[in-house]
C-alpha positions as CSV (number, residue, x, y, z in Angstrom):
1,X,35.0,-143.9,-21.0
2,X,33.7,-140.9,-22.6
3,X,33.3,-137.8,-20.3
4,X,30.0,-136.0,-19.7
5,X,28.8,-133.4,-21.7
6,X,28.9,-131.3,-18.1
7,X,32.0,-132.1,-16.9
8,X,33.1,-131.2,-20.6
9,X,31.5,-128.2,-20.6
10,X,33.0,-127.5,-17.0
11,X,36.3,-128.1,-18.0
12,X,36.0,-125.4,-21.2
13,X,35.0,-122.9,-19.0
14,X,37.9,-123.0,-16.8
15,X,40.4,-123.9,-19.2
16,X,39.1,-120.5,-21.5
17,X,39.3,-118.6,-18.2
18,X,42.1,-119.4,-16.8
19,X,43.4,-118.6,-20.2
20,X,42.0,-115.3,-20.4
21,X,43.4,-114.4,-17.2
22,X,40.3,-114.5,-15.4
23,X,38.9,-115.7,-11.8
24,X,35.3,-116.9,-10.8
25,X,34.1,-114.3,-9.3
26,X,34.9,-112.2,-13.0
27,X,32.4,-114.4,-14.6
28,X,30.0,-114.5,-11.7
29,X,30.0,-110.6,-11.0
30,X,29.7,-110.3,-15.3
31,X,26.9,-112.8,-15.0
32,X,25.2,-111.8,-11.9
33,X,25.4,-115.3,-10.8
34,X,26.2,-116.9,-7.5
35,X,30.2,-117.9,-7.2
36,X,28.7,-121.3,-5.8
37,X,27.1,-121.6,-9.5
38,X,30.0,-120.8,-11.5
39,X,31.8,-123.6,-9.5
40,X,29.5,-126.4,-10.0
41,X,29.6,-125.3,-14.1
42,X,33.6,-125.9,-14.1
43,X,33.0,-128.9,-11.9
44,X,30.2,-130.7,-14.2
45,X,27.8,-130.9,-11.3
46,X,25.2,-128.1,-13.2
47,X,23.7,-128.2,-16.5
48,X,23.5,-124.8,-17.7
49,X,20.2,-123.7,-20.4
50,X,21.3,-123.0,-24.0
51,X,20.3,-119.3,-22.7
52,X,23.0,-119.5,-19.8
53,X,26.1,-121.0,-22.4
54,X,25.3,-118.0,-24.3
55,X,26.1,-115.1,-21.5
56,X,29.1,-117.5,-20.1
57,X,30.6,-117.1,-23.5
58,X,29.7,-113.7,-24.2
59,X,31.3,-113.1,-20.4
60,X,34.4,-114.9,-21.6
61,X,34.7,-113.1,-25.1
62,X,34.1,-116.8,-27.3
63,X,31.4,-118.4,-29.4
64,X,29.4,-120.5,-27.8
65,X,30.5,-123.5,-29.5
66,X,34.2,-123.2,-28.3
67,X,32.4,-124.4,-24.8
68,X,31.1,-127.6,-25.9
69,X,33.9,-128.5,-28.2
């Protein structure tokens, strides 16, 4: 079965974090987001805006596409 675009997405963002060297609370201090947030993105439980994808890749240093691949 085909995963979810979220959990997809969810998975990116941690994977290109982790990567990167970074924790949570990087990306939700950079984003002025609630750690609880950023969690439920790398978990698949939230579906972020176009807008928000946008300023979690900028936060992470990647296009926005390299999320959603």
């Amino acid at each position: 079965m085909k995963k979810g675009i979220s959990r997809k997405l969810g998975e990116n963002i941690k994977r290109i974090r982790m990567e990167k060297g970074m924790t949570q609370g990087d990306i939700f201090r950079a984003l002025k987001l609630d750690r609880g947030y950023v969690s439920s993105l790398e978990s698949g439980k939230r579906n972020p805006t176009l807008a928000m994808i946008e300023k979690i890749a900028g936060a992470l240093g990647v296009a926005s596409d390299e999320l959603l691949k």
